[in-house]
C-alpha atoms as an extended CHARMM CRD file, in Angstrom:
* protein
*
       126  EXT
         1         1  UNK       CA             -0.5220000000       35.9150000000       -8.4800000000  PROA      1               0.0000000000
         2         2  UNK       CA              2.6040000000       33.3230000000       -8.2840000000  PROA      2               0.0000000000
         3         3  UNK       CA              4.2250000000       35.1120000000      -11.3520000000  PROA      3               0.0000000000
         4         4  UNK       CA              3.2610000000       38.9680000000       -9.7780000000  PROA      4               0.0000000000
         5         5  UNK       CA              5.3070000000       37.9260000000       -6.9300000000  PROA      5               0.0000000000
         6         6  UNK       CA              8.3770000000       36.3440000000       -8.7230000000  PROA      6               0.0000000000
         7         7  UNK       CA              8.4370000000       39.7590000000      -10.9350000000  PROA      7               0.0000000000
         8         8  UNK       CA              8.6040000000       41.7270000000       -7.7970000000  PROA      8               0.0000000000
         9         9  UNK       CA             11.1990000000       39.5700000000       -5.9210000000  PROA      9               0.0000000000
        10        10  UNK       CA             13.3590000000       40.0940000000       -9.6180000000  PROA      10              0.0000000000
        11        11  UNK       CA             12.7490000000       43.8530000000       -9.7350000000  PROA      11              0.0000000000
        12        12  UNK       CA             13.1720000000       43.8950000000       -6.0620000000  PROA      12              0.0000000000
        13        13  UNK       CA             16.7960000000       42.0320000000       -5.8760000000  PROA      13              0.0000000000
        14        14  UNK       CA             17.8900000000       43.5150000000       -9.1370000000  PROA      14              0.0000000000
        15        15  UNK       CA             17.4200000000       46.9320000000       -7.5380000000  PROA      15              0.0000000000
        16        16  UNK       CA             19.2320000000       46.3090000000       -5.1530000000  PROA      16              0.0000000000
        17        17  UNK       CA             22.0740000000       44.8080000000       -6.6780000000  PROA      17              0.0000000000
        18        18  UNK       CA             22.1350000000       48.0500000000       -8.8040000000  PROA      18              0.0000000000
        19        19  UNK       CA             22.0890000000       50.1560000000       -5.6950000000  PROA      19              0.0000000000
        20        20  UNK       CA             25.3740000000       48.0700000000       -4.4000000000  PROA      20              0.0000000000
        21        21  UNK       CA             27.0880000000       48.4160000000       -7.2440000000  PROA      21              0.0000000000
        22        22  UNK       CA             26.4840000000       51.9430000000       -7.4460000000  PROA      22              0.0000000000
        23        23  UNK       CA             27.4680000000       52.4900000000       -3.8930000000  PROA      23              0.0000000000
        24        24  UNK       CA             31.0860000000       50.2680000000       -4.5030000000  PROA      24              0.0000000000
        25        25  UNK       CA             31.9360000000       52.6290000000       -7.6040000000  PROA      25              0.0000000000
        26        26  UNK       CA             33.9330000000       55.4240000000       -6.5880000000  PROA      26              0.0000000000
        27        27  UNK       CA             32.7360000000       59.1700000000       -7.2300000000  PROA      27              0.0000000000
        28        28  UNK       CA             35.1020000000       60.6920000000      -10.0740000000  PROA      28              0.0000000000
        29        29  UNK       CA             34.9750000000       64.4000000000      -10.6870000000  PROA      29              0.0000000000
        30        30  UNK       CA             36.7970000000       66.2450000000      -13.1120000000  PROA      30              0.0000000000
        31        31  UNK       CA             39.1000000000       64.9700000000      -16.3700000000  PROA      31              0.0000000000
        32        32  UNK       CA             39.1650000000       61.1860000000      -17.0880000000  PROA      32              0.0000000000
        33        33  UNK       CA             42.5140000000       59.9290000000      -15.7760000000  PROA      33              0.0000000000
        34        34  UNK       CA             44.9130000000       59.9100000000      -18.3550000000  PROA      34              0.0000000000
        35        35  UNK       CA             47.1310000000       56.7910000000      -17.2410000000  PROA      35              0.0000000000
        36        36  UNK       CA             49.4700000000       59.1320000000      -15.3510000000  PROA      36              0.0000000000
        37        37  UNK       CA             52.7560000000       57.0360000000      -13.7870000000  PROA      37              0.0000000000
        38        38  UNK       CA             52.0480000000       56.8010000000       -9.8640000000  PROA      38              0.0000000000
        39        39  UNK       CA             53.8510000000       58.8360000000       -7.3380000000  PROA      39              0.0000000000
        40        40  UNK       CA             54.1440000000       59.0870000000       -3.9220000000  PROA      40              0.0000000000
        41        41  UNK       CA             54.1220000000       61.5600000000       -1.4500000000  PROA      41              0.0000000000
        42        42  UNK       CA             57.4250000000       61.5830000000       -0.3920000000  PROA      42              0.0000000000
        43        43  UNK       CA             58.8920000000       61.6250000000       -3.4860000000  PROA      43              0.0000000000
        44        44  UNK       CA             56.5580000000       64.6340000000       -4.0910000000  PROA      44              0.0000000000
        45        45  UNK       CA             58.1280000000       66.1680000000       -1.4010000000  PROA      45              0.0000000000
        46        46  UNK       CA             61.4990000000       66.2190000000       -2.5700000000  PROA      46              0.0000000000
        47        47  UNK       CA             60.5980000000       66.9330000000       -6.0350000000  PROA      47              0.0000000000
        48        48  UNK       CA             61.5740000000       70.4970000000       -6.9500000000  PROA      48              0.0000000000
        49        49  UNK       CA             58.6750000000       72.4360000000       -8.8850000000  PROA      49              0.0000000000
        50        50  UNK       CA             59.2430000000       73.8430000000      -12.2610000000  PROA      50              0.0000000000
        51        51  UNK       CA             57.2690000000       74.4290000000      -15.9820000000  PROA      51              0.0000000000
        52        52  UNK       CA             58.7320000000       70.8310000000      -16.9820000000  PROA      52              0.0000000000
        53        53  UNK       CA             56.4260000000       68.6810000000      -14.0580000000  PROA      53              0.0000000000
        54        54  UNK       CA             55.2590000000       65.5010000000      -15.8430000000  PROA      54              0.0000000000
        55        55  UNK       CA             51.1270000000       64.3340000000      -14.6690000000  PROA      55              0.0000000000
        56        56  UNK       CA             51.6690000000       61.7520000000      -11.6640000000  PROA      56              0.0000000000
        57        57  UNK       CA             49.0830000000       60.0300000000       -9.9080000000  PROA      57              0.0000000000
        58        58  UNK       CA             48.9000000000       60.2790000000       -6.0630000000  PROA      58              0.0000000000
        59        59  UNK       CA             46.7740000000       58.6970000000       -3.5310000000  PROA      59              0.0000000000
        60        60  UNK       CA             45.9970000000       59.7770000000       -0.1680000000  PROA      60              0.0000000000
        61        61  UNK       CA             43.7070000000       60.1940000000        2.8450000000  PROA      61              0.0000000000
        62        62  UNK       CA             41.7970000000       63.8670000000        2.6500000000  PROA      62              0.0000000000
        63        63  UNK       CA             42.7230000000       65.2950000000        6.3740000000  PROA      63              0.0000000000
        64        64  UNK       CA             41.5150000000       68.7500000000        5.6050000000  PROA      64              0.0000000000
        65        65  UNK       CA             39.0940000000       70.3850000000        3.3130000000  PROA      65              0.0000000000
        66        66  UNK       CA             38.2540000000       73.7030000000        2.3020000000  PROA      66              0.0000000000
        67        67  UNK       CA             35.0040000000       73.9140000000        4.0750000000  PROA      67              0.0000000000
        68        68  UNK       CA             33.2970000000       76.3550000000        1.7540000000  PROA      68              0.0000000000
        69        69  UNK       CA             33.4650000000       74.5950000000       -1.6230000000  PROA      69              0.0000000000
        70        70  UNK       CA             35.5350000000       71.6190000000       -0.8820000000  PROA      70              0.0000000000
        71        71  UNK       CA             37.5370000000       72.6560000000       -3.9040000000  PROA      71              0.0000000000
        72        72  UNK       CA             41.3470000000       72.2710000000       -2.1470000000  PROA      72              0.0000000000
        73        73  UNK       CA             42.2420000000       69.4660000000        0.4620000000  PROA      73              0.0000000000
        74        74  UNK       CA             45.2860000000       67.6890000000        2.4180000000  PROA      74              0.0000000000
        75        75  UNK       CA             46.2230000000       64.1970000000        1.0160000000  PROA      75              0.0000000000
        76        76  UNK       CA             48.7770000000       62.3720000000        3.9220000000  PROA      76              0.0000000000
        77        77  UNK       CA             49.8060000000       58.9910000000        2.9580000000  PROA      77              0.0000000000
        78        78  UNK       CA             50.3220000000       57.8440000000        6.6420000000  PROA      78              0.0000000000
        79        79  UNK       CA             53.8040000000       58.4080000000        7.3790000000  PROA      79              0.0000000000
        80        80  UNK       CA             53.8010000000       62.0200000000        8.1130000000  PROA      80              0.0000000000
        81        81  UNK       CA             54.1180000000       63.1090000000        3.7540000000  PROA      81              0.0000000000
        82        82  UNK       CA             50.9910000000       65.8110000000        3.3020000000  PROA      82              0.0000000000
        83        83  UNK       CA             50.4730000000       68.1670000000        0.1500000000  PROA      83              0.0000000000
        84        84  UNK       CA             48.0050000000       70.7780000000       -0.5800000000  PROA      84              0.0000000000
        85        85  UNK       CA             45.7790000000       69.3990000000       -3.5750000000  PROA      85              0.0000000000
        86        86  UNK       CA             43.6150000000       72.2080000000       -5.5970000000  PROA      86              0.0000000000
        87        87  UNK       CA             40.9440000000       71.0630000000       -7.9600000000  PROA      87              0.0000000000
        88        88  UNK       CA             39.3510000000       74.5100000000       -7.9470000000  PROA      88              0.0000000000
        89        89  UNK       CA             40.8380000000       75.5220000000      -11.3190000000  PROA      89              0.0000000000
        90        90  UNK       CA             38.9290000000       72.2850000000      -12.9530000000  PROA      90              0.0000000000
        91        91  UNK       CA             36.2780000000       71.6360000000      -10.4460000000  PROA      91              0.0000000000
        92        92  UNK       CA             35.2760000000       74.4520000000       -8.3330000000  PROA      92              0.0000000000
        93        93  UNK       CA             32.8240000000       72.4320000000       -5.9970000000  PROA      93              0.0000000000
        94        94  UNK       CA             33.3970000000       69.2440000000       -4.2340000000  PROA      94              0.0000000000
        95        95  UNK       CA             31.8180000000       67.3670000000       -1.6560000000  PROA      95              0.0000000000
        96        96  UNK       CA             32.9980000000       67.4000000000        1.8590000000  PROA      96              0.0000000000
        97        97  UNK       CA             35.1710000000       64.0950000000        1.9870000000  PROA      97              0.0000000000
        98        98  UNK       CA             37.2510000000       64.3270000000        4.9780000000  PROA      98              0.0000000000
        99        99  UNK       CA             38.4480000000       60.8440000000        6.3050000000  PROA      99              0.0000000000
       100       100  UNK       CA             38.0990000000       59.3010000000        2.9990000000  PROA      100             0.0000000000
       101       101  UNK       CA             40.5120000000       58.0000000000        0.2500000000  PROA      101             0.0000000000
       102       102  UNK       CA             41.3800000000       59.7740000000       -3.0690000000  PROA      102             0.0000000000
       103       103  UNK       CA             43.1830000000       59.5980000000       -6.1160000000  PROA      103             0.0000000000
       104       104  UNK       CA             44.0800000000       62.4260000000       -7.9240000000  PROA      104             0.0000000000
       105       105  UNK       CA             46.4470000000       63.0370000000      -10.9590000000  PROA      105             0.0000000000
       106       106  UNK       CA             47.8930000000       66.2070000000      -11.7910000000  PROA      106             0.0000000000
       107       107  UNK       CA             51.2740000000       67.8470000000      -11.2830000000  PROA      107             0.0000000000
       108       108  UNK       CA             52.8630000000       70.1020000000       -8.4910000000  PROA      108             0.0000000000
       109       109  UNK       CA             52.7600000000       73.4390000000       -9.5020000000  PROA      109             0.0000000000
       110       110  UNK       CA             53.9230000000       77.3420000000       -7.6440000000  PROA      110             0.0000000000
       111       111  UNK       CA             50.7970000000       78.8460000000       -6.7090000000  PROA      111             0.0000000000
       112       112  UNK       CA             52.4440000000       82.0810000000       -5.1510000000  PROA      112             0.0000000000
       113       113  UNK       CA             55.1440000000       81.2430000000       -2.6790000000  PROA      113             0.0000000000
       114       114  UNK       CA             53.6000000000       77.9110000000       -2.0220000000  PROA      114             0.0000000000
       115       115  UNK       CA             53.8790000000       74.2040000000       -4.0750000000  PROA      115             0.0000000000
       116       116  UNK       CA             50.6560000000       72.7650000000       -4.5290000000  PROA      116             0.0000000000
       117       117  UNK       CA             49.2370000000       69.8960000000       -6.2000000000  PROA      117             0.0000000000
       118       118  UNK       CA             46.8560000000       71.4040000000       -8.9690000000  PROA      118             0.0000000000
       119       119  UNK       CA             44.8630000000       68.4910000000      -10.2060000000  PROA      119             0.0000000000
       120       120  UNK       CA             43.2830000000       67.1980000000      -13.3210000000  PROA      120             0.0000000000
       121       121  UNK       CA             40.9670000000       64.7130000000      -11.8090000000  PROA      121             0.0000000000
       122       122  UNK       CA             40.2670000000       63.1680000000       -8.6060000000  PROA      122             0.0000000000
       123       123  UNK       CA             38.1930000000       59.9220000000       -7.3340000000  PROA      123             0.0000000000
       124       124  UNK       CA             36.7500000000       59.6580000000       -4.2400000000  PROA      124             0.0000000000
       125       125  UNK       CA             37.0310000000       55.8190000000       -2.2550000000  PROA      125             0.0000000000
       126       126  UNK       CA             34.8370000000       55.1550000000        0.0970000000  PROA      126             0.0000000000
């Protein structure tokens, strides 16, 4: 009965050390960063868009989503820098993350009349 127990308290706290672990891990959709040099939003900003954009990374708090697929959203780094990120080209469905962190690499591109952020990959922080 003794060793029942102690098998149940090991499954038991393993379990839910795996559940932790899984819950720290942030959510990654889309292509496996690719080591892209870091960038930030303000730089972004004053970065004029052509064909020859190198892959940064940027980071960011999502302040807007597109509420039917989630597939665009608003990075801000907190001192008033925003720019529209689309994923919809390489993931067309995302969950709804508003409020939370993300990382996304990719490279600003003209979509229309408007510079956007089209993205390779993105991961979620909780």
């Amino acid at each position: 009965m003794k060793k029942i127990l102690a098998l149940c308290a090991v499954i038991l706290i393993a379990g839910a050390g795996a559940a932790v672990w899984r819950h720290s891990q942030p959510e990654h959709y889309g292509q496996s960063f690719s080591g892209a040099p870091p960038a930030t939003l303000q730089q972004l900003a004053r970065q004029e868009v052509s064909g020859e954009s190198q892959d940064v990374r940027i980071e960011g708090q999502i302040v807007r989503q597109c509420p039917a697929t989630g597939c665009w959203f608003y990075l801000d780094d907190g001192k008033g820098n925003q720019v529209k990120v689309e994923l919809g080209k390489v993931v067309p469905q995302l969950p709804q993350k508003v409020g939370d962190r993300a990382v996304v690499e990719g490279r600003m591109v003209m979509m229309g009349d408007e510079a956007v952020f089209a993205g390779n990959g993105v991961e979620f922080k909780r």
